[in-house]
N, C-alpha and C positions, 0 to 999 in steps of 0.2 A: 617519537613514538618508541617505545622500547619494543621487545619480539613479542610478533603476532603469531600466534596460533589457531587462531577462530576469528573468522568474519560473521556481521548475522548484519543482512542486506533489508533493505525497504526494498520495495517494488515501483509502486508508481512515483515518474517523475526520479527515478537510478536505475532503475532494469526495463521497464514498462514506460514509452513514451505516452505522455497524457497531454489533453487538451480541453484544461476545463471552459474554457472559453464556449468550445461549441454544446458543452453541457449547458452551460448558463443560455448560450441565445436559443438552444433546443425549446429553455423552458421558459423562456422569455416571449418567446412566437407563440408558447402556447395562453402566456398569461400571468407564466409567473414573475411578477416585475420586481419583487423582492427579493430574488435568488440570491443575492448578493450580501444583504443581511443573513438570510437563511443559511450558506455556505458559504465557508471559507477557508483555506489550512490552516488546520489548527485551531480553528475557532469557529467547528459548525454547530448548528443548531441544535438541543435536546434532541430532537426526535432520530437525527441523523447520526448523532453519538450511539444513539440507543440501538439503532441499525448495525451498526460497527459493530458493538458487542453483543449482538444476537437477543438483545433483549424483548424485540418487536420483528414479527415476520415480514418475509415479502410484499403479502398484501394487506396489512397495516400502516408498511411505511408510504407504501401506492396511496392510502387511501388520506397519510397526513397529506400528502403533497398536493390531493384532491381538496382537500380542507382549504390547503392555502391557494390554489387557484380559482375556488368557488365558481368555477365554470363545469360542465360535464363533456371531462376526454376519455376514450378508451383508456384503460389500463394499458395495453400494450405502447401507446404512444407515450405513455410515462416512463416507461421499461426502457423503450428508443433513446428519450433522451436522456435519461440519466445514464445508459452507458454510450454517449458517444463522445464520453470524454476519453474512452478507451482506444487509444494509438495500437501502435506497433510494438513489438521486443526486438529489438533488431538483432541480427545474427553475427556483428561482430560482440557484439553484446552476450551472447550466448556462447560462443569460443573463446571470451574471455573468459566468463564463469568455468569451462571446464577445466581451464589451465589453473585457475585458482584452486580448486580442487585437485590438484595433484599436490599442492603445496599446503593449505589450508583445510580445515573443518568450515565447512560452509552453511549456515543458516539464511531464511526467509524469518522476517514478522513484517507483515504488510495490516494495518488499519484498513479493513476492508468488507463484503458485503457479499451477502449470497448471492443477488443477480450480479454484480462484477465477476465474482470466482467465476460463475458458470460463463459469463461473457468472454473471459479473459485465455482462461484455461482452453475453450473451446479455437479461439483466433490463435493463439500458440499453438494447438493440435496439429490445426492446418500448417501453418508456417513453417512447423520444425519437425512433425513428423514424430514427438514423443510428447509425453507429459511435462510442462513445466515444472512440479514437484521433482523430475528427477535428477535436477539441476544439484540439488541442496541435500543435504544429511536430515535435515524437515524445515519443514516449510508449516510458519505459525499463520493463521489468517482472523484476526481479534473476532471476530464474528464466532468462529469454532473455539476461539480460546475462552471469551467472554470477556476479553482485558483489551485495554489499546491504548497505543503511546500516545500521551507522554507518563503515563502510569507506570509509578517504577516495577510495579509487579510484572509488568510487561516481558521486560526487561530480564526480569528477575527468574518470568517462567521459562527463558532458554537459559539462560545461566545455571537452574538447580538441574533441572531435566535431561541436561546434557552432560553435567559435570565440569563445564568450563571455569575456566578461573577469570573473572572477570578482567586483572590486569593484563592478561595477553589476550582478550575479546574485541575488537573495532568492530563498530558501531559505524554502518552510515547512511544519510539519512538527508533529502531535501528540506526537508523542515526543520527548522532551527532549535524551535520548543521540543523538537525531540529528540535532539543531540545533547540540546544541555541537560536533556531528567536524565539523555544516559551516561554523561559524567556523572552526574550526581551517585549513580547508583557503583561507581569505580569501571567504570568502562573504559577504554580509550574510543574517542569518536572523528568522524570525519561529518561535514559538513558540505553535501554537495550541491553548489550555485549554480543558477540559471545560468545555461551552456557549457556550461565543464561535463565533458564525455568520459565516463567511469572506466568505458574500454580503453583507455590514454592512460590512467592513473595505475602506478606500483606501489605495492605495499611488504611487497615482502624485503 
């Protein structure tokens, strides 16, 4: 890697422990035996893309998911399970990020959704005692952006808006397909697999 000057981080699954497992059997108990077609990384469904980038609101996307279990559940029990894929941020996790910041410009773009943000941000409040946002120089959430990786504009909208130079930018990212759109766009990226702990890894 040549010199890093700008990190711009994903969240769930490198900063945010997730569990989509218990997402799926949440909706799985309640009916939905397809979840599995329906979602996937990297390869979810129209309606859940559309969520991503703020295209359809909260209670539209409640009401596809109601569509495909053709059963009648409370809304709030839809709410339940679609965030209980949401884990922990762990705190050695968070003392890395500030140390990063003393050496680095640090970014968020997380692929993500209004009931998460407010789920997520609210479980951080408690744990850490500030806002997750103030981890980062900004923090992108494609829902508010209206763009989401693996789109290179993605990519593209912290690159212009920050001023960064893409060749000293890393990029990283659990998901594969979105490592490689952010070479493609001149990034340098990291790729980070199942059980490699981001708080272990140096970049500078």
């Amino acid at each position: 890697m040549s010199q890093i000057k700008n990190i711009i981080f994903d969240l769930g699954g490198v900063l945010l422990n997730l569990d989509l497992a218990k997402t799926r059997q949440e909706f799985f108990d309640l009916g939905l035996t397809q979840i599995d077609e329906l979602f996937r990384i990297g390869h979810a469904a129209s309606f859940f893309k559309q969520y991503e980038i703020g295209a359809i609101s909260d209670q539209e996307f409640v009401d596809e998911i109601k569509k495909e279990l053709k059963v009648s559940v409370p809304d709030q029990q839809i709410v339940h399970a679609w965030n209980a894929m949401l884990l922990d941020f762990p705190s050695k996790r968070v003392e890395w990020l500030k140390k990063q910041r003393q050496q680095f410009r640090i970014f968020l773009f997380s692929n993500t959704n209004a009931l998460h943000l407010i789920e997520f941000r609210k479980s951080f409040r408690e744990a850490h005692g500030f806002e997750i946002d103030e981890l980062f120089e900004k923090a992108y959430y494609s829902h508010e952006a209206q763009i989401r990786k693996p789109d290179a504009g993605a990519y593209q909208l912290v690159i212009d808006e920050n001023g960064l130079e893409a060749a000293h930018t890393l990029f990283i990212d659990d998901a594969l397909i979105n490592v490689e759109a952010a070479l493609s766009v001149g990034l340098q990226a990291f790729h980070l697999k199942p059980g490699e702990e981001l708080a272990l890894l140096h970049f500078g």
